[in-house]
N, C-alpha and C positions, 0 to 999 in steps of 0.2 A: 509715178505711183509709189514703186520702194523707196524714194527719196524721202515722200510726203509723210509714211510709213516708218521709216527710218528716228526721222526729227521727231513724231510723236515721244518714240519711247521714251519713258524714264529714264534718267542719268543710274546706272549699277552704283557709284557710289552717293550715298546724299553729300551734297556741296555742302561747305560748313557755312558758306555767306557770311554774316558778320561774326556768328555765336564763334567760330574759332573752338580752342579749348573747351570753352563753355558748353557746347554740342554733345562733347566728350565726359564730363559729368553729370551731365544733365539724364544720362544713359548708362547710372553708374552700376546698374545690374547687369547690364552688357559688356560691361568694361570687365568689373568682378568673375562673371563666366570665361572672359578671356584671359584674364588673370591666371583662371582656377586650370585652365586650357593648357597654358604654357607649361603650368608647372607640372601639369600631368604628363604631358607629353615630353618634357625633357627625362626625364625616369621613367617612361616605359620601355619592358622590357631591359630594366635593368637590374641588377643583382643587388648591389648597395644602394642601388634609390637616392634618396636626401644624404646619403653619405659621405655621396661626391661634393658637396656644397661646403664639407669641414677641410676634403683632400685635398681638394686642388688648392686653397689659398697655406692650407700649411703644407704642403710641396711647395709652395711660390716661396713663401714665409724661410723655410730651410735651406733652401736653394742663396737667395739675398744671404741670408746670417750667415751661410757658413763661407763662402766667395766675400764678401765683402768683410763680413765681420770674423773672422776667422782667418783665412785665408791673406789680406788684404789688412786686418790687422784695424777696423772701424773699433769695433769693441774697445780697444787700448783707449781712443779720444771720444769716441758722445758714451757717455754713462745708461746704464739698462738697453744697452741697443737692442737687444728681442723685440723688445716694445716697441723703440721707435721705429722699427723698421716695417710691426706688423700693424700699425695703430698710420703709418703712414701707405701699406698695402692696402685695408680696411675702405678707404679713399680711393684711391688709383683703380683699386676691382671695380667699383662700385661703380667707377664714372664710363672705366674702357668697357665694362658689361654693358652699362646703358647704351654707348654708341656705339658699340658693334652691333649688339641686338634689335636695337632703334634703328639702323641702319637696312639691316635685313626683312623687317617684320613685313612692309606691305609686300616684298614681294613673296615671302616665306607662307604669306594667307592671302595671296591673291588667289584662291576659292571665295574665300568670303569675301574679299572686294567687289568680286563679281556679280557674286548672286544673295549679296546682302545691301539693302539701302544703310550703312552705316557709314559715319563720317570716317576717313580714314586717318585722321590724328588719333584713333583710339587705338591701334597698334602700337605706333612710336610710344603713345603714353603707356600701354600694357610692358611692352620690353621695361621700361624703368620700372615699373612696379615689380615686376618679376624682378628685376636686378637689384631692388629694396627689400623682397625677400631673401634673397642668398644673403643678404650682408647681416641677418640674425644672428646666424652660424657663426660668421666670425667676428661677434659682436661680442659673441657668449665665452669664445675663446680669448678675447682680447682683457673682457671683463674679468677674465678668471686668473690670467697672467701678470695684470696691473693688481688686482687684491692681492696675490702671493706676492709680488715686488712694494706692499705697502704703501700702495697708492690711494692719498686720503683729497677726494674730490672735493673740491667749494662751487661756487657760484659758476666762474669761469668756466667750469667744465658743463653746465647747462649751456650756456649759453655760447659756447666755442663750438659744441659739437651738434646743437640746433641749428647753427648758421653755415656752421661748413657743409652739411646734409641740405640744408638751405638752396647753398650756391650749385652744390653738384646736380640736384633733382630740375633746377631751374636750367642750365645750363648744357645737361645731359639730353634734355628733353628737348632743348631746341636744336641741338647739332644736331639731333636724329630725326629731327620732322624736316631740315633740308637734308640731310643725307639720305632720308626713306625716300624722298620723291625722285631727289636727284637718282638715286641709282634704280629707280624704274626704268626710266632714260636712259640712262649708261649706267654697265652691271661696273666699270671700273671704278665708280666709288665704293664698293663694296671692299674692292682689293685697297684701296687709296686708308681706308678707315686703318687697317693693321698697321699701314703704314705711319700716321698718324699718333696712335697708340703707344707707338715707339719713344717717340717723344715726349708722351705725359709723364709714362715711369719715370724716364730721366728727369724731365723739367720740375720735377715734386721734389723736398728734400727730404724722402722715403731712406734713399742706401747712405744718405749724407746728411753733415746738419747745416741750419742758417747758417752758423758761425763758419763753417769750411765754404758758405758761397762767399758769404761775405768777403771774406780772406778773399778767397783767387777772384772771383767776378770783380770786385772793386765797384766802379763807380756805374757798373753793367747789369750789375744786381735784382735793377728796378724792371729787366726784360723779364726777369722770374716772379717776382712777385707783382707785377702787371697780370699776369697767368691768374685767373682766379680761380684754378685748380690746385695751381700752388699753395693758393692764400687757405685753400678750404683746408685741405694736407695741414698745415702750419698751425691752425685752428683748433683741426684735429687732436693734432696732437699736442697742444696747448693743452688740452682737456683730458687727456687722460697720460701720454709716455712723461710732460713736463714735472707732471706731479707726483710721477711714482721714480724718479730718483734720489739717489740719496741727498741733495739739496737743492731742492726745489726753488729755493729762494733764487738762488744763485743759476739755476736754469732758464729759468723764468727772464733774469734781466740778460745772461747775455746770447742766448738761443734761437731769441726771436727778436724782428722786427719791434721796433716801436711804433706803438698806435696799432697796434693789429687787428683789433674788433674796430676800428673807424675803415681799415682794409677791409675788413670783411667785407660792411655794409657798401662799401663802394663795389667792390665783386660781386657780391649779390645785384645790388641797381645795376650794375655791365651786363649781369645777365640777363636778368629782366628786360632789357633794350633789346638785344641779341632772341630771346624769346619773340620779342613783338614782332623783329624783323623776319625771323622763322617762320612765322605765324604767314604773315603778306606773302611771304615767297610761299609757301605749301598753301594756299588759296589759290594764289594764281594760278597752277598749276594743277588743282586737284581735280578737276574737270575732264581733264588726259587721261588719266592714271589710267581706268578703263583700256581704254584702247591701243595705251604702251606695252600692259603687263604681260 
């Protein structure tokens, strides 16, 4: 009888079945309260609130500049390095925010897994939203750093800093829908993520430029810019640290890659793939989730 009882109940979470993603906007007022959720709940009971969202990336920001550029002596060879160090941070926050936080979310609301029929790709997707709103702050500050260093934008900076936002949001979003499920199952992907992390800073050329991989990596080079975190980085800062040096021209041919926006769009399609495959792996699995959390 408890058996027969048992199999009735409803699944606590709705299965996403084919909709995937699509489940997840399709409930985009649920999504938005969870949205609205996080960022409350990250500033409560706190003293500076939203202020911590300016500290911590210029602590991160000061820290870089003044060890590497100062310290370490970058400043002397890449030109406006503030910029390119915070305009290549800008990226690196944005992505290691999304998959930490992607990481954490279903188990961080397994209340609401429980005793909510919601799909639970809406978490994964809420942490990147959330991690899309902190990058305003340092959107505002980056913006206001590049106009004082005479940074006069064209085309390229639309479309460098559309696609590299592009690859991250694509890309952030699928490590963290297998990383949310995996570490319901084992809490050790939780700790495995920092570790991780470790490596995008470095793998970005955020404290360094193309030119100094290119130099030392040599014909190795293409292990980093295969990385479409890199490409995004590169992109990035294509778009806005490229153009507020004092010769831009000159930055432009020997700083980056050649073909870079043909990079992009291939990064982007890698992640898109990597999405799809995210997607199958967290279906499989999401039927569990319940009964692991």
């Amino acid at each position: 009888m408890s058996d027969v009882t048992t199999a009735s109940l409803p699944p606590l979470v709705a299965p996403s079945s084919t909709m995937g993603l699509l489940s997840v906007f399709k409930r985009s007022y649920l999504l938005r309260l969870l949205v609205q959720r996080e960022i409350a709940a990250r500033y409560e009971q706190s003293f500076l609130g939203f202020l911590w969202s300016y500290i911590n990336p210029l602590t991160q920001f000061f820290i870089y500049w003044y060890i590497m550029g100062v310290v370490m002596g970058a400043h002397n060879t890449i030109d406006n390095y503030p910029v390119h160090v915070f305009s290549g941070l800008v990226v690196v926050h944005f992505f290691t925010e999304t998959f930490g936080a992607g990481t954490r979310s279903i188990v961080r609301n397994k209340s609401l897994v429980q005793k909510m029929p919601l799909p639970a790709e809406m978490f994964p997707v809420a942490a990147m939203l959330v991690s899309l709103w902190h990058v305003l702050p340092q959107m505002a500050i980056l913006l206001i750093v590049c106009i004082l260093s005479g940074w006069h934008p064209d085309l390229g900076t639309l479309i460098g800093g559309t696609l590299a936002f592009a690859i991250l949001m694509v890309l952030g979003t699928a490590l963290a829908l297998i990383f949310s499920v995996a570490n319901v199952f084992w809490r050790d992907f939780g700790s495995l993520v920092g570790i991780l992390t470790n490596f995008v800073r470095f793998g970005c050329t955020m404290i360094y430029s193309y030119d100094m991989l290119a130099q030392h990596a040599g014909s190795l080079k293409w292990l980093v810019l295969g990385n479409p975190i890199a490409v995004a980085c590169l992109l990035f800062q294509r778009a806005f640290w490229a153009l507020s040096t004092t010769d831009p021209a000159t930055t432009l041919k020997t700083q980056f890659p050649p073909h870079l926006y043909h990079q992009g769009v291939i990064a982007l399609g890698a992640s898109i793939v990597v999405l799809l495959i995210a997607q199958w792996f967290f279906t499989k699995f999401e039927a569990r989730i319940p009964e692991q959390i």
